[in-house]
N, C-alpha and C positions, 0 to 999 in steps of 0.2 A: 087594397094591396093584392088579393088574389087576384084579378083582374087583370093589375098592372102585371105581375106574375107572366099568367097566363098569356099575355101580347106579348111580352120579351118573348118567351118559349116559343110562339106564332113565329117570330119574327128570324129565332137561332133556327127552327125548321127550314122554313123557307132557303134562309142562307145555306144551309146547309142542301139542300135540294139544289139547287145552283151548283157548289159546289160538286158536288158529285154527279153533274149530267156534264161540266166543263171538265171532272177526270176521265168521261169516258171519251172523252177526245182525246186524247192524251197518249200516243203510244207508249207501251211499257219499255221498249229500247231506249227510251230517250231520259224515259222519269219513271222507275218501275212503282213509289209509291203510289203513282196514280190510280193503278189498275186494283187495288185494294181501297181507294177511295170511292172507284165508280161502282165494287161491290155494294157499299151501303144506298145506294139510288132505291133501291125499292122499299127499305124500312123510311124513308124521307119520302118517296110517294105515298107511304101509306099514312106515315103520320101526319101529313099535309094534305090530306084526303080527310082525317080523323077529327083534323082542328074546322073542318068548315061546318057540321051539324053541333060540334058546341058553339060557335061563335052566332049560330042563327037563331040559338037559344037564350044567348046572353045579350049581343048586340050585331043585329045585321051589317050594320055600318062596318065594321070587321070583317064580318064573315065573308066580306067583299074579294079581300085579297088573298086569302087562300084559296078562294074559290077561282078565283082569275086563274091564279097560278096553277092552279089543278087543268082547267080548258088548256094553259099554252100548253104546260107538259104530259097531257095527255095521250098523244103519242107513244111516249116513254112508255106509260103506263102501259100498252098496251103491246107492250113488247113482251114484257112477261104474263100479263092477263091478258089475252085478248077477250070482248066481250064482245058478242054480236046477236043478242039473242032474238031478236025481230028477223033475224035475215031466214029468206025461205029458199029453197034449191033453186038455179037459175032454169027458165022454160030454155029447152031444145031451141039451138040461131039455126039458122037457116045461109047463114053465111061462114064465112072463115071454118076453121078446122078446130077439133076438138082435140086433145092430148093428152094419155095420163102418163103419169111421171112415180116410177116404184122406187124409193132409193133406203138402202138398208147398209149399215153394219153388220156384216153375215161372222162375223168371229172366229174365220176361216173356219166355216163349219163345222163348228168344236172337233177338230181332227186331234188337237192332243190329246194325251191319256186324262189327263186331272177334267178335261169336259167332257168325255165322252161317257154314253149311258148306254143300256142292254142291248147290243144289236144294231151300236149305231144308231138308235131309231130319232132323236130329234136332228141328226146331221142330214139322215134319209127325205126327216119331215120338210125342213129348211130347203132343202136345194129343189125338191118336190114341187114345193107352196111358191117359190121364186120363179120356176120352170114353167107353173099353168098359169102366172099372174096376168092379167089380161093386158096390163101397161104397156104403152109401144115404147115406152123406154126404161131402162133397168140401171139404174146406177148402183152399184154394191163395194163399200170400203171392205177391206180386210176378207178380201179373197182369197179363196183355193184352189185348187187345180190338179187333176192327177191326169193328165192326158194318157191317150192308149198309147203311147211310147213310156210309159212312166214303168217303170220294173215296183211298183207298189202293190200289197197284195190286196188292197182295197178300194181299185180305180174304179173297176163299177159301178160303187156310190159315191166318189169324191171327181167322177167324170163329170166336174160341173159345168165349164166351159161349154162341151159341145151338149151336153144338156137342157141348157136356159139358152144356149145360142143355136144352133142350126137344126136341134132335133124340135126345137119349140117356133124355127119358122121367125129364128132371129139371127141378124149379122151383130158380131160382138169383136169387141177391140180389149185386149185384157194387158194393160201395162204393166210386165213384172218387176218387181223389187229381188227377188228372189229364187232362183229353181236348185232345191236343196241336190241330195246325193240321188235319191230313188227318181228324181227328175221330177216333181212335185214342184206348180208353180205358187207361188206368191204376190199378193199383189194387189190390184184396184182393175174394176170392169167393167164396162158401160158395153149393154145389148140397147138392140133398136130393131123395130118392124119397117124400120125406113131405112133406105140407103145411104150409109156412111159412106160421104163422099172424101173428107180428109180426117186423119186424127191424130192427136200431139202429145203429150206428157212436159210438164214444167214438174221439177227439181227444185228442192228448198235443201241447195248444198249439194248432199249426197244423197243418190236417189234410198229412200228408207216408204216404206209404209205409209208414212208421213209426204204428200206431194197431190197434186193434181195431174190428171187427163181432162182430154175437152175431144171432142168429136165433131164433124159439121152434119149434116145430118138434110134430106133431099126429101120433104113434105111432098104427099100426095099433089098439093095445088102448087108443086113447083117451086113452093118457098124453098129456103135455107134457112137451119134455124143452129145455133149453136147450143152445146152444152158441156159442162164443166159436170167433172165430178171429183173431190177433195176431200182431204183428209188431215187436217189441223195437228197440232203439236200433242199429241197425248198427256192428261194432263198427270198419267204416273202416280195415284195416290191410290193406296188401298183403302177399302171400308174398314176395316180392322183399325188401321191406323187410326182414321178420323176420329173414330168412335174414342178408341184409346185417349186420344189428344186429348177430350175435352171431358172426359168422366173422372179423374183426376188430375191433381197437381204433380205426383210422379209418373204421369200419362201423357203429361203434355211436354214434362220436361225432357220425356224420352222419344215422344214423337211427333211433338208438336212443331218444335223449330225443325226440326227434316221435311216436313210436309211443307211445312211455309214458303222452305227453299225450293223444292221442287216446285210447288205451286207457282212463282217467283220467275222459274224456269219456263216453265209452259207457258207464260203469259209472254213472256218476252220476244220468244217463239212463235207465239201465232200473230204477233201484232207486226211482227215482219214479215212474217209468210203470208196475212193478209194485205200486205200491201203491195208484196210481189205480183198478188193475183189479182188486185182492182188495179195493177195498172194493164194489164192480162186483157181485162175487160172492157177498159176503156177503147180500145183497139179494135175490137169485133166489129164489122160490119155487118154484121147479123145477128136478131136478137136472140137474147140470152135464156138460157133457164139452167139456174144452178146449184147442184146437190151435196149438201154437205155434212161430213162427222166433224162441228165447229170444235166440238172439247171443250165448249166456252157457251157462258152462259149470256142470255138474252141484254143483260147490263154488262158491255163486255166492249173494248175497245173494235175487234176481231168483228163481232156481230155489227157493231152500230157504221162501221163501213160498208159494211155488204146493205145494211138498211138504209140508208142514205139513199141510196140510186137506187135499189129494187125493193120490189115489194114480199114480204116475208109472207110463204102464203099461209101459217099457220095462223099469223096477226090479222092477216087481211080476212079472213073467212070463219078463223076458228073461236071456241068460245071456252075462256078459263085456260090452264096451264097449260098442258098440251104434253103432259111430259113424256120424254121419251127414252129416258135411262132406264133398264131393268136392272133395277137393284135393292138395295136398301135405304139409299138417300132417294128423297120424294123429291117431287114437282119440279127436277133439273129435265130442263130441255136443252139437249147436246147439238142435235141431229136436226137440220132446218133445208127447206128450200126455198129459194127464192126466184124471182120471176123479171125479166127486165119490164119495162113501161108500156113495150110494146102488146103486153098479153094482160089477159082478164082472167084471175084465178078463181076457178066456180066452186070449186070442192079439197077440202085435205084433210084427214084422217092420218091417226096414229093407230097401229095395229095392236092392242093389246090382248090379242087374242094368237098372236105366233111372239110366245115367249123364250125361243129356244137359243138365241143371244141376248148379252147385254145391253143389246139396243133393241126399241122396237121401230119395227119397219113402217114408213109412211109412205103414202101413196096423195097424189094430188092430179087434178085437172085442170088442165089450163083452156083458152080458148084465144085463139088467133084470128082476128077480125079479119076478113077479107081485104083487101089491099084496096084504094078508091083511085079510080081509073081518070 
């Protein structure tokens, strides 16, 4: 009986596993329960991970088809774990071009009061640490800007613009959302040691924070290469809340279904906003590389579009969670780039060592094979 048991369970796993890789197809504008089905995909990777070393214990013959189903959806797995721990740095090519790619949530370098610390100094540190970063390209959500026309009495250090762009020996494209009273801009920004030959901005509605730039960009060996940099639907939840939510039943009653909705929100949000931009994409004539504040977790309608056609370079190269929220909720990875088909990702690191937003900054290399004659 325990056996029989135990195969039913094998079997509601599985099904279940299924189920929740086919709600991550699923956009939330159309079915929003979905997007809280494809949430559970990784407790059903893991417990169908979990049934294949009992069933090799009790009877192989079993242990057969979890284990199948573990290779086909392995993949999956490997979008919130990635594991690569054989892999060794690539040798120096001798052909195509190498690229590194810095792309951060800078938190408009904490310029309001509630983030600000003694002296400015983690704003100083931030625009500093982005300014001497060696990356020939910078993609930064949630910018700032106090340009020398700004009547601000802090533009000195919040002169980030021509800082990380022309005094660091960079041409920069900075798309505003915003240029408050003291002339202080707003926005998203993509720097480059290459020549920005064109560059665009796509709108999700009303231009808000929330939207994409793309840049063409003019390689040393005369390629063209494109690059997106976006900023997904924020997902609006405080850590107070969450915690609140689920540490009591008068905790949840009061902030539990508000979160839900806004969660509900955001999801609905970015599964249209990403479909605005893979059709964005499909369009380029030139390959891709593109940086993103997803707001959306690796089991996630928003993600598993962009992972379909390109390669996620944290999965591809990195090993274990990767995560990149600084805060109090663990092992959320927000913040991703991806790479089109055309490119070979050698390297990508999460920064947790420039803690001075709630994101941390990654950095990756790509390599672009020579073109064959």
């Amino acid at each position: 009986m325990r056996r029989s048991f135990a195969f039913t369970c094998t079997l509601l796993i599985i099904g279940w596993l299924l189920v929740a890789i086919a709600c991550v197809q699923v956009p939330a504008y159309t079915f929003w329960p979905a997007a809280f089905g494809a949430l559970t995909l990784p407790v059903a990777l893991g417990l169908n991970l979990l049934a294949v070393p009992y069933w090799l214990l009790r009877n192989w013959r079993v242990a057969a088809l979890p284990l199948l189903v573990a290779v086909l959806t392995w993949p999956h797995f490997q979008r919130g774990v990635a594991l690569h721990p054989l892999r060794v740095a690539p040798a120096a090519k001798e052909d195509g071009l190498r690229v590194r790619v810095l792309s951060a949530n800078v938190r408009i370098f904490n310029v309001y009061p509630q983030l600000r610390n003694a002296g400015l100094a983690s704003s100083r540190s931030m625009i500093q640490w982005v300014a001497e970063s060696p990356a020939e390209i910078i993609c930064l959500q949630e910018f700032y800007n106090e340009p020398r026309t700004s009547t601000g009495k802090e533009k000195d250090v919040f002169n980030s613009f021509e800082r990380i762009g022309a005094r660091s020996g960079r041409q920069g494209f900075l798309s505003r959302t915003l240029t408050n009273s003291i002339g202080a801009e707003f926005g998203m920004a993509i720097f480059s040691r290459y020549p920005i030959l064109r560059r665009g901005t796509v709108k999700f509605g009303k231009l808000s924070q929330n939207h994409a730039m793309w840049v063409d960009l003019r390689l040393p060996n005369a390629d063209t290469i494109r690059v997106f940099n976006f900023h997904l639907q924020s997902m609006s939840l405080d850590e107070k809340d969450i915690v609140d939510s689920y540490s009591s039943k008068a905790g949840f009653r009061s902030k539990g279904l508000g979160l839900l909705r806004r969660f509900k929100r955001g999801m609905v949000a970015r599964s249209w906003q990403v479909d605005t931009l893979t059709r964005r994409f499909e369009r380029s004539p030139y390959p891709l590389l593109l940086c993103a504040d997803l707001n959306d977790l690796p089991y996630s309608y928003s993600y598993d579009q962009l992972a379909d056609d390109f390669q996620n370079a944290w999965a591809t190269v990195g090993n274990g969670v990767g995560p990149t929220y600084n805060g109090k909720l663990p092992f959320v990875r927000i913040d991703n780039q991806f790479a089109g088909p055309e490119w070979q990702v050698d390297d990508f690191w999460v920064h947790y060592e420039i803690p001075y937003s709630d994101h941390y900054p990654t950095t990756a290399t790509y390599h672009l094979p020579a073109k064959t004659k």
